[in-house]
C-alpha positions in Angstrom: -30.1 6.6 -4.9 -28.1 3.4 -3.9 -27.1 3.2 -0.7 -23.5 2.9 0.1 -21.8 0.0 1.1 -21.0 -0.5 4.8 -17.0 -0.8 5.1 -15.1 -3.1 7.5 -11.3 -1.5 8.1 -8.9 -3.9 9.8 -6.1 -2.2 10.7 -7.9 1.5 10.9 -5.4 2.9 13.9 -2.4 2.2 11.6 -0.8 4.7 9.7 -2.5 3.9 6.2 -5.9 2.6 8.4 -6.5 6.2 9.4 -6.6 7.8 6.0 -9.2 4.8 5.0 -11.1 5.1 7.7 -11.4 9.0 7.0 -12.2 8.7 3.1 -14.8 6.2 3.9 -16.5 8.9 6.4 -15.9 12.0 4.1 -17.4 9.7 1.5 -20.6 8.9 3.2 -20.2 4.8 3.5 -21.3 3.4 7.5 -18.0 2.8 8.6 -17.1 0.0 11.0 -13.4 -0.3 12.4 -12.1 -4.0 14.4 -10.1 -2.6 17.2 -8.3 -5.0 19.7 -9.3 -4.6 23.5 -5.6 -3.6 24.1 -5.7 -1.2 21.2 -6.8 1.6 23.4 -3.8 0.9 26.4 -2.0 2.3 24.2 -2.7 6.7 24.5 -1.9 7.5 21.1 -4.2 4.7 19.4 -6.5 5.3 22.2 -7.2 8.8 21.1 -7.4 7.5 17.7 -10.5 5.3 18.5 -12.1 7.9 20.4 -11.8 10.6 17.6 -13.2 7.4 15.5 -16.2 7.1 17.9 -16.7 11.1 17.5 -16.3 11.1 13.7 -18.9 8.4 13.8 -17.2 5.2 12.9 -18.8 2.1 14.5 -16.3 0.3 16.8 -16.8 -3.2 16.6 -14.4 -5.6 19.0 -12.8 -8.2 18.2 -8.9 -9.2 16.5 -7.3 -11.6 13.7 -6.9 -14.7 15.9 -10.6 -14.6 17.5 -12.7 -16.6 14.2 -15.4 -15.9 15.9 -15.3 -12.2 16.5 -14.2 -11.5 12.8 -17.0 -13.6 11.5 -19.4 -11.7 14.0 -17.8 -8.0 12.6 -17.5 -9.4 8.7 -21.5 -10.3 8.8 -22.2 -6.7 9.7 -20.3 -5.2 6.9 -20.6 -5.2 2.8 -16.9 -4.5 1.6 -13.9 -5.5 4.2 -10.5 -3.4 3.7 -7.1 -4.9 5.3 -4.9 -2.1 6.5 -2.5 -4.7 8.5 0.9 -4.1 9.4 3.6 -6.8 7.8 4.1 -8.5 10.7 0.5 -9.4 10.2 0.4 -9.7 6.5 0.3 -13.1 6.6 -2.5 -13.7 9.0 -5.0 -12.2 6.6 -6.1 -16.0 5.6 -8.0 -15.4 8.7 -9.8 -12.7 7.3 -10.1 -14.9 4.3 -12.1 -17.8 6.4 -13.9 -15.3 8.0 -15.0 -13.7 4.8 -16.0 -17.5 3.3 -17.9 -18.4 6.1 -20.1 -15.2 6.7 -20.2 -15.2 3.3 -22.1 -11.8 2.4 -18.9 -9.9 1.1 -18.9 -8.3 -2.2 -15.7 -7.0 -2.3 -12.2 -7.5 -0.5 -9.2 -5.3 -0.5 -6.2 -6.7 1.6 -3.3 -4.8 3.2 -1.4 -4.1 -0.2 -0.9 -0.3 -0.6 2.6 -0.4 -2.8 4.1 -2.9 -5.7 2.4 -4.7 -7.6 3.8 -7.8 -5.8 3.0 -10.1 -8.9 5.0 -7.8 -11.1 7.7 -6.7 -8.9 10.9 -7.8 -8.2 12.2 -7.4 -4.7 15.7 -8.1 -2.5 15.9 -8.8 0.9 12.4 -7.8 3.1 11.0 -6.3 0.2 11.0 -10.1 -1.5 9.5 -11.9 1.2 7.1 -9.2 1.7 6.0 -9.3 -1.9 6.1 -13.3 -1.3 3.3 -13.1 1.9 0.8 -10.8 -0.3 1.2 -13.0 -3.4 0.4 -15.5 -1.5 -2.9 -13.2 0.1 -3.9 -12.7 -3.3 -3.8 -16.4 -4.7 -5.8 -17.5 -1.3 -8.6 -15.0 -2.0 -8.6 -16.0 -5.5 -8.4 -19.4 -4.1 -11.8 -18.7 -2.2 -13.7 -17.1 -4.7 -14.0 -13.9 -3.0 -14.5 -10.8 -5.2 -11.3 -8.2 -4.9 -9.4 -5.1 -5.5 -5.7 -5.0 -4.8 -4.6 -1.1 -4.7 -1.1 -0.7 -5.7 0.1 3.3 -5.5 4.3 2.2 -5.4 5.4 4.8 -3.2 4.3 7.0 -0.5 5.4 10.2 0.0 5.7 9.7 3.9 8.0 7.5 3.9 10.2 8.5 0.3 9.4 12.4 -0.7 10.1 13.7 3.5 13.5 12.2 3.6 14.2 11.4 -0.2 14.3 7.6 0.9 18.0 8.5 2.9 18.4 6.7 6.5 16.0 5.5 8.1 15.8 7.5 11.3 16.3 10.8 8.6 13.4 13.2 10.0 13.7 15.5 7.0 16.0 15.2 3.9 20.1 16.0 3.4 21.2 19.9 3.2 24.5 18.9 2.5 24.9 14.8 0.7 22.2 12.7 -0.6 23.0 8.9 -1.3 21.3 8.2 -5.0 20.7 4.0 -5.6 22.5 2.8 -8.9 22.4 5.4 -11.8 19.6 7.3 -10.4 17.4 7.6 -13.6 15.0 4.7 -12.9 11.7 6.4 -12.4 8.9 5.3 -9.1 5.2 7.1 -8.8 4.7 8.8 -5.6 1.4 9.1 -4.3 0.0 11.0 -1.2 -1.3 9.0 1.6 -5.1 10.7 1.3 -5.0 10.5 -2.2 -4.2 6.9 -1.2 -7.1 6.7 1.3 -9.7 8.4 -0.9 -9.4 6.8 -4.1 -9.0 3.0 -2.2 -12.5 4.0 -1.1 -13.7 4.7 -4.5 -13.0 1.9 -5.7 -15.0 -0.5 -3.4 -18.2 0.3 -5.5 -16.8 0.5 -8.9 -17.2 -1.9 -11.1 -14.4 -1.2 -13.2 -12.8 -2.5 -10.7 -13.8 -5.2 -9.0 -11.4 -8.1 -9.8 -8.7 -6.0 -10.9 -5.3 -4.8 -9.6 -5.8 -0.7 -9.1 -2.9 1.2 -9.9 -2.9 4.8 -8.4 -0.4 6.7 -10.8 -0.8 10.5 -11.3 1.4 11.4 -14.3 3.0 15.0 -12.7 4.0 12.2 -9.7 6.2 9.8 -11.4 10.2 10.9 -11.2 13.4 9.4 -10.8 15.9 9.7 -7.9 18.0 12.2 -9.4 14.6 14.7 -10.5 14.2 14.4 -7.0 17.5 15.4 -5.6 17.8 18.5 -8.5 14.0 19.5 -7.2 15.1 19.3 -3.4 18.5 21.6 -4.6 16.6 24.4 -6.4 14.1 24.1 -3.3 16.9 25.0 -0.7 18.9 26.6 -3.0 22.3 24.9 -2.8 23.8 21.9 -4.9 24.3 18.7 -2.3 27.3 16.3 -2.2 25.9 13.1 -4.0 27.1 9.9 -3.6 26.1 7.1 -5.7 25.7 3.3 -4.7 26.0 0.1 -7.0 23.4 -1.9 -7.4 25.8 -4.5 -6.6 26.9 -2.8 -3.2 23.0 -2.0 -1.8 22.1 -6.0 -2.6 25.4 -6.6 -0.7 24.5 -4.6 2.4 20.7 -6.0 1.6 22.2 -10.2 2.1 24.5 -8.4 4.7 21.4 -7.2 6.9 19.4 -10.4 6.5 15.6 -10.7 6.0 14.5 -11.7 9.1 12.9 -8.2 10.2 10.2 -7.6 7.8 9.5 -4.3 9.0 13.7 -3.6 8.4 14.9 -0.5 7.1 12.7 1.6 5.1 16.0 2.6 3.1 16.4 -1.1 2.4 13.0 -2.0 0.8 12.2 1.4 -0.4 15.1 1.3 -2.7 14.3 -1.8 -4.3 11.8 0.5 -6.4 15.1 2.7 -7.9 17.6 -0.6 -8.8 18.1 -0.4 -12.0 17.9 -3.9 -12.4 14.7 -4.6 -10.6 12.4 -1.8 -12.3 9.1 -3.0 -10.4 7.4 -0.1 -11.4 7.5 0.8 -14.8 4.9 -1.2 -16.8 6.8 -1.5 -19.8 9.5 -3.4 -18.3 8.2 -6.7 -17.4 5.6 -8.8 -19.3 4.1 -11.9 -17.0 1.6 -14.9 -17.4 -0.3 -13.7 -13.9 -0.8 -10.0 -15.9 -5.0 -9.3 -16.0 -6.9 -6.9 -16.5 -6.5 -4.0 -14.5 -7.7 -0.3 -13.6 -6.0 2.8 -13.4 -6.4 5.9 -11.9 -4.9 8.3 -14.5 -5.5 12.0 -12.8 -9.0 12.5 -13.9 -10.6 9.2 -12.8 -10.8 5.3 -13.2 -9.9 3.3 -16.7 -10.4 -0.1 -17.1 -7.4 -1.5 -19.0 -6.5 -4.4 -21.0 -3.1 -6.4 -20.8 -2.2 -5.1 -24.5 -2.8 -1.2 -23.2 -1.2 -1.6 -20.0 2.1 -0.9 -21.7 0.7 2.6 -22.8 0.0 3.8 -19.3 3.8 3.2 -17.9 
């Protein structure tokens, strides 16, 4: 039998890291995690690492802005996955010259994990966001490294537990829900694991090496007001709704500026329902940058080309 590929997770304390780091361990690959020396002053992340150590993850030291510690890390490793936060999005063309120069890497997934950002249209954070990983993808492409960018839209985390209301919601409305425009544009929603386990099956596929993966159950994929009716019959009472323009949310978008890129998960999490931006249903928009790509359809992988990609949305 082939042995597994050795995996490299940057970004394996963070909240999509963890899940990686996991499927990579449930699914047999030597697992290596780059932790920061101040990583573990922190309690929470500190317990994190030492449950990583337990589980059997190989901690290797070292951070973005040390060239030689990634290069040192990057050697050791046969597939790197980015798990980066956005305020570090951008600093994955470090990774990049660290990948170039060890240059034993067969396949590298950076910190994507929603749109795909060459198909999308976003407002506000959302577009500059979308902006910093085009630009990640077009440097690795640049480079010649071989990749997978994994693109699952939403998370049900941070949309399904609050049905995408305020920001500091902790569960969603019992009595009003705020619906984005008309409410019938439809997102996919994907679990975090599901997230975690299928990014890792993909590192030794060939189907997809090169090729954008989209993570897309078809029982996952509803609008905004499925998802309010299937709350109601949940809890058993009909909420207050209140609908917002897609002219009034891009005017509180410009309002809030773009200078957070973290901002409010309300802000860039609704970009997916405007019904003029639909950046997630395939049929919608047709682009030169479209390639081949592979989807994970419920039972497994397909390899896709651009002419059947508009069958799958």
């Amino acid at each position: 039998m082939e042995e597994k590929s050795r995996i490299l997770i940057i970004g394996g304390t963070g909240y999509i890291g963890k899940l990686i780091v996991e499927a990579s361990l449930r699914s047999g690959h030597p697992t290596f995690a780059l932790i920061r020396t101040s990583t573990v002053s922190d309690p929470v992340k500190a317990k994190t690492v030492e449950g990583f150590k337990s589980s059997g993850v190989t901690i290797l030291n070292g951070f973005l802005h040390d060239h030689k510690s990634l290069v040192s890390a990057i050697e050791q490793v046969d597939v790197v996955i980015s798990t980066v936060g956005a305020s570090q999005l951008g600093h994955q063309v470090k990774i990049i010259a660290a990948i170039k120069e060890a240059g034993n890497v067969k396949r590298f997934l950076p910190s994507e994990f929603g749109n795909d950002v060459d198909r999308a249209r976003g407002v506000g954070p959302a577009k500059t966001l979308f902006k910093i990983k085009a630009q990640i993808r077009r440097a690795t492409e640049a480079e010649g490294i071989p990749y997978t960018y994994v693109s699952p839209n939403c998370t049900f985390g941070y949309f399904l537990e609050t049905l995408s209301q305020e920001l500091y919601a902790t569960a969603p409305p019992r009595d009003k829900v705020t619906i984005v425009g008309h409410g019938n544009t439809k997102a996919v929603f994907v679990d975090e694991r599901d997230i975690g386990a299928y990014t890792i099956k993909a590192v030794d596929d060939p189907r997809t090496l090169n090729k954008i993966l989209y993570i897309k159950p078809p029982k996952n994929i509803y609008s905004f007001n499925e998802m309010a009716a299937l709350w109601e019959k949940k809890i058993g009472k009909s909420l207050e709704k209140e609908y917002v323009s897609d002219e009034q949310l891009l005017k509180q978008i410009e309002d809030c500026g773009t200078t957070n890129l973290v901002g409010d998960c309300r802000i860039i999490g609704t970009n997916r329902f405007l019904s003029g931006y639909p950046a997630l249903r395939l049929r919608e928009r047709r682009s030169n940058l479209l390639r081949n790509r592979a989807i994970f359809w419920g039972g497994g992988f397909r390899a896709v080309s651009r002419d059947q990609v508009h069958h799958c949305g």
